[in-house]
Residue, then its C-alpha position, 0 to 999 in steps of 0.5 A: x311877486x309884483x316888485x311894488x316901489x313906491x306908494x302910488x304904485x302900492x295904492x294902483x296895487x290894492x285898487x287893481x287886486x279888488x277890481x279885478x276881483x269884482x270887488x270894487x264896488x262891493x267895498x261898502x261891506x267894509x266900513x272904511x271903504x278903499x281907505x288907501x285911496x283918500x290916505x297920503x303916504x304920511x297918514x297910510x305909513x304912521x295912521x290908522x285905519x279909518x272907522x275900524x277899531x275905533x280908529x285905534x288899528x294902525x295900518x301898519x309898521x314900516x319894516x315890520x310886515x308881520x306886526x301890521x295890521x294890512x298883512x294881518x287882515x289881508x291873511x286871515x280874519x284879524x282881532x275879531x275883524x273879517x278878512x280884507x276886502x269884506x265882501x270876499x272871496x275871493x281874497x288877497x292871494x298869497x303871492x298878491x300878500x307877499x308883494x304888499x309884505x315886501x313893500x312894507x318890509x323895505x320901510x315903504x318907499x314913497x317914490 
């Protein structure tokens, strides 16, 4: 598991795990894009998901890694949503899942 400590580190995260899954130019299967990427740390940790579910999904819980959104899609396909990124496989793998968990269960340190 990556020890991720901060939300740059978090953002540098996902980005790297979808390129270097090939996937980084792929990502117009999904509506929001890389959504991470243009989000500050307020919008990402108490916001929602840019486009999907009518922007109604927030992205996640501070501390509750098992009732947010990001683990729930990272995991498996979500209240009718496919799982992230879009245009996999391949996917987020379990360990990769796991380090995005620890981090959100820490209450998402920002630096």
């Amino acid at each position: 598991m990556t020890k991720i400590n901060s939300y740059k580190e978090l953002q540098n995260f996902l980005t790297k795990v979808i390129t270097d899954n090939g996937q980084y130019d792929d990502t117009d299967g999904a509506p929001h894009g890389v959504f991470w990427e243009h989000m500050t740390y307020q919008q990402f940790t108490t916001g929602n998901v840019p486009v999907v579910g009518g922007g109604r999904l927030r992205v996640l819980i501070p501390g509750n890694p098992d009732g947010s959104t990001l683990i729930s899609i990272l995991k498996a396909p979500f209240g009718g949503y496919r799982r992230m990124p879009a245009v996999g496989p391949p996917f987020f793998t379990d360990d990769q899942v796991a380090s995005v968990a620890d981090w959100i269960s820490r209450n998402c340190p920002e630096n």
